[in-house]
C-alpha positions in Angstrom: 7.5 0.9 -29.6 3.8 0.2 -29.0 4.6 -3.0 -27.2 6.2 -0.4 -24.5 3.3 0.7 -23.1 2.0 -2.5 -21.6 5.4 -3.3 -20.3 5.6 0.7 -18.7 1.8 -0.4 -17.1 2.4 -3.2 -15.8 5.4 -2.0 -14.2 4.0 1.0 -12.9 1.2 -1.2 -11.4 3.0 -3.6 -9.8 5.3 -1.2 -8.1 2.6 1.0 -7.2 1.1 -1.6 -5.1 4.7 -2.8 -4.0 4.9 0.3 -2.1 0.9 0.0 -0.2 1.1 -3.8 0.2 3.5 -4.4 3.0 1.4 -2.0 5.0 -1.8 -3.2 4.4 -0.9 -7.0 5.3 0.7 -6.5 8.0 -1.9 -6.5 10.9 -2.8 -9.6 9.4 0.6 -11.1 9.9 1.2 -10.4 13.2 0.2 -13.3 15.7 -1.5 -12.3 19.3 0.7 -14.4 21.4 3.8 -14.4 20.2 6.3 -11.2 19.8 6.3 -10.8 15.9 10.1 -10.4 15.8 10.5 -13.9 16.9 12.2 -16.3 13.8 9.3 -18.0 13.6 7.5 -14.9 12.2 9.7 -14.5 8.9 6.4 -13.3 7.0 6.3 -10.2 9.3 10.2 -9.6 9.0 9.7 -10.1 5.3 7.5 -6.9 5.1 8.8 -4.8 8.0 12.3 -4.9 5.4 10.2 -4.0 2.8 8.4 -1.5 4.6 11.3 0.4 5.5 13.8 -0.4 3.1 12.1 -0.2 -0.4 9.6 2.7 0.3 12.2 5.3 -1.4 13.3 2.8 -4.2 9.9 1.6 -5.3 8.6 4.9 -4.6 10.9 6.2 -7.1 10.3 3.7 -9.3 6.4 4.5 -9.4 7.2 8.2 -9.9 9.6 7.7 -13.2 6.9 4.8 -14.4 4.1 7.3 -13.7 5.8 9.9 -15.9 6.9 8.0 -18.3 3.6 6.5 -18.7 2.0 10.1 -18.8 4.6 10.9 -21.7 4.1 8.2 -23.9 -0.1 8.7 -23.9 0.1 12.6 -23.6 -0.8 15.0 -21.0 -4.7 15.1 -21.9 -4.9 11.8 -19.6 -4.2 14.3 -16.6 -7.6 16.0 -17.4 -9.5 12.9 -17.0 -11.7 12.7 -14.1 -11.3 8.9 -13.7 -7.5 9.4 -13.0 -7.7 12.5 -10.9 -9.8 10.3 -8.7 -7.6 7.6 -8.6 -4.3 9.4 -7.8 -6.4 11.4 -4.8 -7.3 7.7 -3.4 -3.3 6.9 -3.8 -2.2 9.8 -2.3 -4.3 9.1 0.7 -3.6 5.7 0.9 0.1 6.7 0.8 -0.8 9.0 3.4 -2.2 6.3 5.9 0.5 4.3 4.9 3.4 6.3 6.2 1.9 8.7 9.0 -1.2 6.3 10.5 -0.3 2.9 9.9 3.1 2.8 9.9 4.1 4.3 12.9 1.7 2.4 15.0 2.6 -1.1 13.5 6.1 -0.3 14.6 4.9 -0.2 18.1 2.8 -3.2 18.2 5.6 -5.4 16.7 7.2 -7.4 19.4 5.1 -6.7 22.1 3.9 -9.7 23.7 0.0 -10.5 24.1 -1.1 -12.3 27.0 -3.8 -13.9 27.0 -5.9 -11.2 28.8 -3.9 -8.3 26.8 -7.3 -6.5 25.7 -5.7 -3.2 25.0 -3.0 -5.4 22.6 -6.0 -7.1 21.1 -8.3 -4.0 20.1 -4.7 -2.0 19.1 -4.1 -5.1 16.8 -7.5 -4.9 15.5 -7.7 -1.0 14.9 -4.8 -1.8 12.7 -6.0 -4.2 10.8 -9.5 -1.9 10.4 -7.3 0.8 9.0 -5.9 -2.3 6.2 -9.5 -2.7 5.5 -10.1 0.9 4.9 -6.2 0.8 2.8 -7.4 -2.4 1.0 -10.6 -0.1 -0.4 -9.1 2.3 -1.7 -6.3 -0.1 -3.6 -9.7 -1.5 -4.7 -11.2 1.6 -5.8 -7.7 2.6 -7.8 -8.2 -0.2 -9.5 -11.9 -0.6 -10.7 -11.4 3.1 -11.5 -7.7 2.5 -13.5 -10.2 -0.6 -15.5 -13.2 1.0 -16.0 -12.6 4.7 -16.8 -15.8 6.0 -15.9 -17.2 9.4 -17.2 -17.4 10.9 -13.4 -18.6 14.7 -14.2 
């Protein structure tokens, strides 16, 4: 069974960022002067679905992969600083996710921005700040899930 461990990981880490990824790109998607429910915006219809349809499945998904992954290498991993760190930066990151980010993309999709729409502009941007600051912390998770440093 030892080749089930890198399968459980893998899986765990894919889904894990399945869940954060849809928010985080996108404020990139969205296009200034065009309402981003329009056909021609298929990329932003793409992850609004899987914004609100597949948060609860992959969401479950990471939760079953996370314990599984915790009873297959033992419950000492949960003492680990490195890890205790990590899932504090997910949890926020989830946290942006569904009461910052998410609720304020739903307002800026299909609103239309004129060329002179400066409040839709610097909204737009705010958003895309807060992926920046989403995208760090997904960054962070990961150099600290590779590296395992000694923190204390």
């Amino acid at each position: 069974m030892r080749w089930f461990l890198p399968v459980l990981l893998v899986a765990h880490v894919i889904l894990a960022l399945s869940l954060v990824v849809p928010s985080i790109l996108l404020p990139f998607a969205l296009r200034a002067r065009r309402p981003a429910t329009d056909s021609a915006s298929g990329i932003v219809q793409r992850l609004v679905w899987a914004q609100s349809n597949g948060t609860a499945v992959v969401g479950g998904g990471v939760a079953i992969t996370g314990a599984a992954l915790v009873l297959s290498v033992g419950t000492a991993l949960l003492r680990q600083p490195w890890l205790v760190v990590a899932l504090v930066a997910y949890v926020l990151t989830l946290a942006i996710a569904f009461f910052i980010q998410r609720p304020n993309l739903r307002r800026l999709i299909g609103v239309r921005a004129a060329g002179d729409d400066a409040r839709w502009t610097a909204w737009a941007r705010r958003q895309r700040y807060i992926s920046y600051l989403m995208a760090g912390l997904v960054g962070t998770i990961g150099l600290l899930m590779s590296s395992k440093p000694e923190l204390w």
